[in-house]
C-alpha positions in Angstrom: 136.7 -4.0 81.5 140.6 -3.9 81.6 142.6 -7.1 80.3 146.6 -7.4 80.6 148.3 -10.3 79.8 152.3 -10.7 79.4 153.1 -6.9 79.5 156.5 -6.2 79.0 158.3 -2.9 78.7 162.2 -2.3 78.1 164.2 1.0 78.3 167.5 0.3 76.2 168.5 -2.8 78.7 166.1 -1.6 81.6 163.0 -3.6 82.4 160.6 -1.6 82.8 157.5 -3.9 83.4 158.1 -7.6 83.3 155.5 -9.7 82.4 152.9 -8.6 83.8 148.8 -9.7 83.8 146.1 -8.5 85.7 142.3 -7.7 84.5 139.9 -5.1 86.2 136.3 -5.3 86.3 133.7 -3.1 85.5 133.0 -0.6 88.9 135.7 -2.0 90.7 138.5 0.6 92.2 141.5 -0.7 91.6 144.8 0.3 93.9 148.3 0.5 91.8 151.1 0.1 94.4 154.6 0.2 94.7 157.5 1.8 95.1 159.0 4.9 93.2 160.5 3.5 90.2 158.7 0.3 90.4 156.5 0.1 86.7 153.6 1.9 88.0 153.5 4.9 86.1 154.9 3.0 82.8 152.1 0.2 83.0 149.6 3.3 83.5 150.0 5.2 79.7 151.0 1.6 77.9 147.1 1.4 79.0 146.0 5.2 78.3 147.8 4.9 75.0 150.8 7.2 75.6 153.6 4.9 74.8 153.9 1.6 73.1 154.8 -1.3 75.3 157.8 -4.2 73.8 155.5 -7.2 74.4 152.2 -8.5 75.6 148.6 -7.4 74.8 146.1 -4.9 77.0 142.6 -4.1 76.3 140.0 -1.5 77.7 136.2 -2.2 77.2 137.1 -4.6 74.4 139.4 -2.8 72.7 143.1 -3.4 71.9 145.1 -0.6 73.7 148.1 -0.7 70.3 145.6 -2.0 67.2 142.4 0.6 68.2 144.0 3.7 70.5 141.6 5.9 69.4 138.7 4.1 70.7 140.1 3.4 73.6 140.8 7.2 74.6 137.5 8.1 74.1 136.5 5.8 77.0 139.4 6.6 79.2 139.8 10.0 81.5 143.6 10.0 82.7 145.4 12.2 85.3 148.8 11.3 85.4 151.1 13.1 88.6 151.5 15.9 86.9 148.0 17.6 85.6 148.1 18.6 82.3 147.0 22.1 82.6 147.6 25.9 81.1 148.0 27.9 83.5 147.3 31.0 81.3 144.2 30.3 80.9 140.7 30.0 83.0 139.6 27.3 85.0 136.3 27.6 82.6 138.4 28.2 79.3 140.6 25.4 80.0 137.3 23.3 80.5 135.8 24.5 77.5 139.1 23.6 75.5 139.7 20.1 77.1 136.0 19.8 75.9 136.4 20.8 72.3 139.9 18.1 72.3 136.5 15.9 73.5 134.6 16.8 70.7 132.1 17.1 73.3 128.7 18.1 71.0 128.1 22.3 71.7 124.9 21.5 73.2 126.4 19.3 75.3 129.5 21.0 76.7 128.4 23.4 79.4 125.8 20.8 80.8 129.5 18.5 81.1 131.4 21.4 82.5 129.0 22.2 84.6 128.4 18.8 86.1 132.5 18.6 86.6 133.0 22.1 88.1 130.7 21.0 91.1 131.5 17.7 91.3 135.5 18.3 91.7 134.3 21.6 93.6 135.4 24.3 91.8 132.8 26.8 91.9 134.3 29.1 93.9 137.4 29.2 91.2 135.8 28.9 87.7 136.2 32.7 86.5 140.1 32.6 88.2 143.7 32.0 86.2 144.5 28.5 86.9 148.7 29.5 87.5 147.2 31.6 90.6 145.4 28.8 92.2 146.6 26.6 95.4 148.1 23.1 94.3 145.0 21.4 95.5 142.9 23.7 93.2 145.0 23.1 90.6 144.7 18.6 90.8 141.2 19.2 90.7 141.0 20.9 88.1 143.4 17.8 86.1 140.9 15.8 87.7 138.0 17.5 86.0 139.8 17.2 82.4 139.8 13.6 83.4 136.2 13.5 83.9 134.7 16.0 81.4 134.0 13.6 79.0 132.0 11.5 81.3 134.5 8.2 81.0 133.7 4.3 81.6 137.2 4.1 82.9 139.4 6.5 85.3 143.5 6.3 85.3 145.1 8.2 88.5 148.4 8.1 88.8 149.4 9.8 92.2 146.2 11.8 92.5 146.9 13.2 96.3 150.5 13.7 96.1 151.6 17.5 97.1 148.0 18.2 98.5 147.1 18.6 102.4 145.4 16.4 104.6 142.2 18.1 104.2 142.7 18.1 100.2 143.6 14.3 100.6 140.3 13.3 102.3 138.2 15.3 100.0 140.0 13.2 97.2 139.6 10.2 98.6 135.8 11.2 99.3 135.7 12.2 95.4 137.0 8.8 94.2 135.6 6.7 96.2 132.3 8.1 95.1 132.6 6.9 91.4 132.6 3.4 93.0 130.2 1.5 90.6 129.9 4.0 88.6 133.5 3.7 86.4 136.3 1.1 86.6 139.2 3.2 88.6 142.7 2.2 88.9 144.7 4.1 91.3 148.5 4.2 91.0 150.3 5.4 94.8 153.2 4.2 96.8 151.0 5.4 100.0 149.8 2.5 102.3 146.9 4.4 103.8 145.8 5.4 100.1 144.8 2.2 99.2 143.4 0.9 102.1 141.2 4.1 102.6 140.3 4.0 98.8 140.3 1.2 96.6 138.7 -2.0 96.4 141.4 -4.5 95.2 145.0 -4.1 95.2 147.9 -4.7 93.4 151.7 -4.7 94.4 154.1 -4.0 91.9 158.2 -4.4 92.6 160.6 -3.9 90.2 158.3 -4.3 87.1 157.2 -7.7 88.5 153.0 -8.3 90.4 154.1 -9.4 93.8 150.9 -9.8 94.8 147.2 -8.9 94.1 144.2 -9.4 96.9 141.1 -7.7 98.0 142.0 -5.0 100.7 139.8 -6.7 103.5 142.4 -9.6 103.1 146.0 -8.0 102.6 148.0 -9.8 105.3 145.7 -12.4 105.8 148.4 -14.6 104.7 151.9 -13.7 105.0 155.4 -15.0 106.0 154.8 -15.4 109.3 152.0 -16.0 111.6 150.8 -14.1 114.6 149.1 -15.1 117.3 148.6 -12.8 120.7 148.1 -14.4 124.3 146.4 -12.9 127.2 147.1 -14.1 130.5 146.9 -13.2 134.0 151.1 -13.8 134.4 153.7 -13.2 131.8 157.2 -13.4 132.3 160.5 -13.8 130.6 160.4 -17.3 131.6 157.4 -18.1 130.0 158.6 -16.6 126.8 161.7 -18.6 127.1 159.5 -21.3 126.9 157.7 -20.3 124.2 160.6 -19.6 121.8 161.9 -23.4 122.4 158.7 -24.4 120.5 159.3 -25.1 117.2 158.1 -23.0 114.5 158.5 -20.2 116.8 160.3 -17.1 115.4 159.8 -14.1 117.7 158.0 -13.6 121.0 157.3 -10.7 121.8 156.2 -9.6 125.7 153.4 -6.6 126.4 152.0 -4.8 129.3 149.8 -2.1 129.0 146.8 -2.7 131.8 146.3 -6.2 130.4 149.3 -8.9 130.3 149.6 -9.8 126.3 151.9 -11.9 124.6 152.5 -11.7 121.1 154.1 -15.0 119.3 155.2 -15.1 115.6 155.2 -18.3 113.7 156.1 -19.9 111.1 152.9 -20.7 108.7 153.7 -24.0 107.4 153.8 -24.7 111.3 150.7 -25.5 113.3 152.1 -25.2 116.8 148.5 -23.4 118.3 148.1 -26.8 121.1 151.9 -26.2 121.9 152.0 -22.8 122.5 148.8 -23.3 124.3 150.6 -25.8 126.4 153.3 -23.6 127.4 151.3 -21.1 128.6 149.6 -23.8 131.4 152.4 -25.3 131.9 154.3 -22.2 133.3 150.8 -21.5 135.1 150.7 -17.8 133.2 146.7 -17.7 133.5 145.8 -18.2 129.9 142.6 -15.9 129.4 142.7 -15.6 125.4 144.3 -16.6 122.7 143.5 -15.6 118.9 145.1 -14.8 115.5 146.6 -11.4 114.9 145.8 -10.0 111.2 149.5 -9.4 109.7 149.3 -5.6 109.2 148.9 -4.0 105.9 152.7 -2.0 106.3 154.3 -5.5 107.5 153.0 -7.2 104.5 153.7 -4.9 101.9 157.2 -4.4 103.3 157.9 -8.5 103.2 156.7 -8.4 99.7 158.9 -5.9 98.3 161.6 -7.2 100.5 161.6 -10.5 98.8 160.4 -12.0 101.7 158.2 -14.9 99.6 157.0 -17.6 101.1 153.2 -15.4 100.6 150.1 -17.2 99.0 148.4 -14.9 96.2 
């Protein structure tokens, strides 16, 4: 559905985006995430059209993004951070304009507005000045403009930021609901965004992909290794022990109604029997042992970091 290969984007002698290729595929809700300042928001209206990019090529449903820009708007809804609203005007007349920008066919349009009013749950606002409405109110209602048109493709860019945690759960709800439905790419620097939301991810960091996984593995590899230890004994003896093992990087000692210990290793270093061994040897009681999942925040941090060493 969305093809990018070698995008590049300067600013004078600023790099923008560097490089950069990635493809989305049809249904698929695709997480944007990085840093403030990191490409994100460029990469995100190269794509929707807004601004040309210095090299590289990007399609959307087949069509080039700088030789066909026309056709590719009609099949893209975009919200970027800031909605692109009047707040003069009704929730319903701004509909009803967005609509006619749409060239939505009059006996088409309020069937569309309609269908977006109670989907992005406006109801209760329709007939009310959009400058007088809440923040949340107000995303939805750039959210509706987005979707008015009924697109095969959504572009968010920061679609929670400002709003409450309620707002931000009914959001989430609201996208994750198009799942299948339309190809969504979902630009945030929020951890939890992505993981609660989107299907696929990828890291961006200073204009460069860092990485690019499924969310149910992020941190399955990383640049260490974790593995956690339950025994009936732990002591600083035994961890003492465990730290003269090579590989070993960190041990880390935990007691909270069970006795866990928590050893961080080196990947390239299969040291599983020797840790093992340690633990008998200093009669600790070994009960368990068993990998610990890198977490999401650990591995996004040794990405951007420059902490390498990471399989993608």
């Amino acid at each position: 559905m969305i093809e990018v290969q070698g995008l590049t984007k300067k600013y004078g002698d600023r790099l923008a985006v560097d490089n950069i290729s990635f493809s989305v595929k049809r249904g698929e809700i695709l997480g944007f995430l990085g840093q403030n300042g990191a490409g994100k928001s460029t990469t995100m209206k190269i794509l929707t059209c807004f601004m040309p990019a210095t090299a590289g090529t990007a399609s959307v449903a087949g069509f080039d993004v700088f030789e066909n820009p026309y056709e590719v708007k009609k099949r893209i809804g975009y919200l970027p951070e800031t909605p692109p609203i009047y707040l003069e005007l009704l929730v319903t007349e701004y509909l009803e304009f967005v609509a006619n920008l749409r060239r939505i066919p009059r006996s088409e349009k309020k069937k569309k507005m309609d269908a977006v009013i109670e989907r992005c749950q406006l109801g209760d606002v329709r007939n009310r000045l959009i400058g007088n409405l809440s923040k949340g109110y107000k995303q939805r209602v750039g959210l509706a403009q987005a979707l008015i048109h009924d697109p095969e493709v959504l572009i968010l860019d920061e679609p929670t930021v400002g709003l409450d945690p309620k707002q931000v759960s009914e959001a989430r709800g609201l996208i994750k609901s198009m799942r299948s439905e339309r190809t969504v790419i979902y630009s945030t620097h929020i951890l939890s965004e992505v993981a609660a939301t989107c299907d696929r991810i990828i890291i961006i960091n200073q204009g460069k992909i860092v990485a690019q996984e499924a969310i149910n593995s992020m941190g399955a590899t990383g640049a260490t290794t974790k593995t956690e230890l339950v025994v009936q004994r732990s002591s600083e003896d035994l961890a003492q022990s465990l730290r003269s093992v090579k590989g070993v990087r960190s041990v880390q000692l935990i007691s909270n109604g069970k006795e866990r210990v928590i050893v961080e290793t080196d990947p390239t270093e299969d040291v599983m029997a020797q840790i093992a061994k340690v633990a008998v040897d200093k009669n600790a009681g070994l009960i368990q042992m068993s990998p610990v999942q890198l977490a999401l925040e650990d591995y996004y941090l040794n990405l951007i970091s420059g902490k390498r060493g990471i399989s993608i």
